[in-house]
N, C-alpha and C positions, 0 to 999 in steps of 0.2 A: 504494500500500500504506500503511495507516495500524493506530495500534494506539489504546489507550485505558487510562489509570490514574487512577483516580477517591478521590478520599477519602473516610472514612467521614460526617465533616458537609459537609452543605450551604449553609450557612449564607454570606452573600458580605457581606464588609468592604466599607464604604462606597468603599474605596480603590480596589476593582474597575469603582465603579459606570460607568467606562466600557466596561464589558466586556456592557452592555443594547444589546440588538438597532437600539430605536431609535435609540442614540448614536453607534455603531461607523463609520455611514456620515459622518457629521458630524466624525471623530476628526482625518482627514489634513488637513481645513481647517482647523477652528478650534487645533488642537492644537499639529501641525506647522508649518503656514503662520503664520496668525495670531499664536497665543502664544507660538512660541519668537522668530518675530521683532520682536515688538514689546514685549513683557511678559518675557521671559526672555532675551532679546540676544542669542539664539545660534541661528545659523539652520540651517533641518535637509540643506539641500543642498549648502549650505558646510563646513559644520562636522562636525552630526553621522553624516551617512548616510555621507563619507569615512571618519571613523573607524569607524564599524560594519563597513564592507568591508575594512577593510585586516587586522580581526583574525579570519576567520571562519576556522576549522578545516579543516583536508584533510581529514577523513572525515566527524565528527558534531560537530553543531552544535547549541548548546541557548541556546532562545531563553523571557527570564525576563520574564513581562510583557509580554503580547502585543500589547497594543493591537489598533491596525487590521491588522496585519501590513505596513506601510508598509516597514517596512527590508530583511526576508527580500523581497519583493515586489519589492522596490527592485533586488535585489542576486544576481537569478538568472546573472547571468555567475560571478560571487563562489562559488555556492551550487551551480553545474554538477555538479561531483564529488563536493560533499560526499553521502554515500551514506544519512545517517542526520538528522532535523531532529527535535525536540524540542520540544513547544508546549508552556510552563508558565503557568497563569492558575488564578486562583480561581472565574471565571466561565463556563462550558461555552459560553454565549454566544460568547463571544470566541475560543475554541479553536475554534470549529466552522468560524466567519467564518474567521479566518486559513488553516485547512485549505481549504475551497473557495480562497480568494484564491492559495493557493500553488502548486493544480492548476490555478487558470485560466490564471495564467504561465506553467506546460507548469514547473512540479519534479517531477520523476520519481522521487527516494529516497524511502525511508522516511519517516511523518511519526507522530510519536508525541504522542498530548493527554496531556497529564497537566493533572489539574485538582489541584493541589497548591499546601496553606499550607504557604510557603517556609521559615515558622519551622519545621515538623517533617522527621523523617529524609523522606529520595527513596526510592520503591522500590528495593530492591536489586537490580532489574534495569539500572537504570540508573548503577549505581555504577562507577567507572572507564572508563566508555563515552567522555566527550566531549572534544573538544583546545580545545573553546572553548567561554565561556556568555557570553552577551548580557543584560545589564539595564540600558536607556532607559530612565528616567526610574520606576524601582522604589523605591529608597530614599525619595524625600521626600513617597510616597506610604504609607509604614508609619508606625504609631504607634512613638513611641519616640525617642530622641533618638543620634545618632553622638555614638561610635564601637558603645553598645550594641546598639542594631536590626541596625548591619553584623556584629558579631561574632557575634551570633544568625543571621544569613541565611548567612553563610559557614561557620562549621559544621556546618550541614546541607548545605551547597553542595562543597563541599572532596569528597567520597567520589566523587563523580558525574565529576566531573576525570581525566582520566590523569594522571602523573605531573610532566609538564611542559605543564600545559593553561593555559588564559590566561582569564582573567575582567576583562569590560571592558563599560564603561558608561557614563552621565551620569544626574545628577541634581541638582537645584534647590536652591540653599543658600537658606537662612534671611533672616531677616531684619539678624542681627549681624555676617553675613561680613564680615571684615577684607579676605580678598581678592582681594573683585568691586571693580571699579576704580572702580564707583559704586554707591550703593545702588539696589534697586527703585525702577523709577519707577512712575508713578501709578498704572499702569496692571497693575505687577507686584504693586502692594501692592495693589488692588483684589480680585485673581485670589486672592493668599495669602490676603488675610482670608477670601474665599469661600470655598476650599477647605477650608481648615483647619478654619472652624466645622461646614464638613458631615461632617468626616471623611475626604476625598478625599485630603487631602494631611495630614501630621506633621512639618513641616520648620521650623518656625521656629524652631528654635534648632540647627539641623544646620548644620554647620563643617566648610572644609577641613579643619582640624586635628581632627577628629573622624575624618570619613574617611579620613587618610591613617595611622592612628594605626590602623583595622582592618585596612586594606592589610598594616601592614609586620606587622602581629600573626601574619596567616593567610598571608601569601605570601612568597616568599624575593626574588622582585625586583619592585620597580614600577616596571615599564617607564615609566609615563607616570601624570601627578596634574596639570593645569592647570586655571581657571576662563576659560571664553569666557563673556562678560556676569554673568548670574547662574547658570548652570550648571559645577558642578566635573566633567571627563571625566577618566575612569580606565583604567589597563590594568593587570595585575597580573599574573603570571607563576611558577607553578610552587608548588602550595598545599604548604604546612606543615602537615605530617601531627603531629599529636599526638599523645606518646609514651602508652601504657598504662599 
């Protein structure tokens, strides 16, 4: 069973561009494999795909940034019960892919595409549905610089939450982190100038201390804020409703 929510533009930010047909198969090599272990020091089997599974929600699960579908794919023990899955991307491309990839695993709940700019409200169908949202590697692909880009992504994000829901992620700091324990090596500063000149990426000047600074704004605990190599992983916990 799947559903579909579409936005009124079409229009797809450079930042999606792996969300093209031709890319998608290419995403879990060069992306996962390749570039988190060798250009970003933080690898996806160690590191990140543990944390992806230990925060996934008992019923509905919404997943920010779809990529290849590597994680949900990853994590159908994790994902058994959850009854309800959520595919948010700017690119139809990429929700379509991740939908076949989740029924070829044999996911039998719900799976809902929303092709949704994260900076605008969610359908109001979706508002207090989820105990947990997933964003890998979303942040240091927005124009904009933390803690602004976060503060704009979590208030439209914050409604879609239950009341005690958990929002948790990683993403790529900058080039001035204080503290990743060394800076980009050759091969990470190669990859940032590339992306950032296409537009793929807006992170060079994103900071822990920017992100952790949206965290405590929008949520009342932060279970968790560390940097593995050049990636900051986050967990957050129970969004800050703002008052009328």
């Amino acid at each position: 069973m799947s559903s579909s929510s579409q936005p009124e533009s079409k229009a797809i930010h450079p930042s999606a561009a792996w969300g093209a047909s031709m890319v998608l198969p290419f995403y879990d090599w060069w992306v996962l494999s390749i570039s988190n272990s060798y250009a970003w020091c933080c690898p996806t089997s160690t590191v990140l795909l543990p944390l992806y599974q230990k925060y996934i929600g008992a019923h509905a699960h919404m997943e920010i940034g779809v990529g290849s579908g590597y994680y949900p794919a990853s994590s159908l023990r994790q994902l058994r019960e959850v009854e309800r899955l959520a595919l948010v991307d700017l690119h139809p491309n990429a929700l379509t892919y991740v939908e076949e990839r989740m029924k070829k695993v044999g996911y039998a709940g719900q799976i809902d595409k929303v092709e949704q700019d994260i900076f605008k409200p969610y359908p109001s169908t979706l508002h207090g549905q989820f105990d947990s949202v997933a964003m890998f590697y979303v942040f240091h692909c927005l124009p904009g610089v933390l803690p602004t880009k976060a503060d704009q992504v979590f208030t439209q994000l914050k409604p879609v939450l239950k009341k005690d829901g958990v929002v948790y992620g990683a993403t790529i700091m900058g080039h001035a982190e204080q503290k990743m324990i060394v800076p980009h090596n050759w091969f990470g500063r190669t990859l940032m100038r590339f992306y950032n000149r296409k537009g793929a990426f807006g992170n060079v000047e994103d900071t822990y201390a920017g992100l952790e600074e949206s965290l405590k704004k929008h949520f009342e605990e932060v279970v968790e804020l560390k940097v593995v190599g050049k990636v900051a992983l986050f967990v957050a916990r129970t969004p800050i409703v703002e008052s009328a």
